[in-house]
C-alpha positions, 0 to 999 in steps of 0.5 A: 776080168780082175773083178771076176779073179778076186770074186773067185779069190775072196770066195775061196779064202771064206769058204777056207777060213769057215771050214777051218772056223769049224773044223777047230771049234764044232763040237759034236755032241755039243754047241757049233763054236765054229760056226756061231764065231763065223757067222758073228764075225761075218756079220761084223765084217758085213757091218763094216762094208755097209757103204763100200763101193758095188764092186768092194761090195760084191768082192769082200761081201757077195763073195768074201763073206758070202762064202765065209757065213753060213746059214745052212750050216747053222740050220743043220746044227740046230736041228742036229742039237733038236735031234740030240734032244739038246733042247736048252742047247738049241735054244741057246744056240738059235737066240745066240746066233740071232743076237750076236749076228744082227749086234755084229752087223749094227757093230760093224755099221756104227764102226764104219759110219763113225770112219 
């Protein structure tokens, strides 16, 4: 029951903070700040979990981080800056999120084996 409690909890406060993330720092007509930040952190932050225990697993990074990335709304920014006719932009936008993503979480892993 308490697992099912923080599941609940820790999807909560991810989804909170990535609203958040983007509600300060999407721009419209530009670069998704927001959800580059969200996406990069989280895969730091998944990094660093990388030999927790199945339950912190599933708490922190099922649920936690699961609802704090998102890789829905870095798809609809893409497509969106697509539409704009942003192509440089989107360019930028798609390998930044690539790159930043997958370096967080080798990041995140080396921190949490070098503990």
């Amino acid at each position: 029951m308490i697992t099912a409690i923080t599941f609940v909890l820790a999807a909560a406060a991810g989804a909170l903070a990535r609203a958040e993330a983007g509600r300060r720092w999407n721009r419209e007509d530009g670069l998704a700040v927001g959800t580059l930040v969200v996406n990069a952190t989280g895969s730091f932050l998944l990094g660093l979990l990388w030999e927790a225990t199945p339950p912190a697993l599933t708490v922190l990074g099922a649920a936690g981080l699961g609802a704090y990335t998102t890789f829905s709304s870095f798809a609809g920014d893409a497509v969106a800056l697509t539409q704009r006719r942003r192509l440089a932009l989107t360019s930028l936008y798609i390998v930044a999120s690539c790159t930043l993503g997958v370096a967080g979480a080798a990041a995140g892993m080396s921190v949490a084996e070098a503990w």
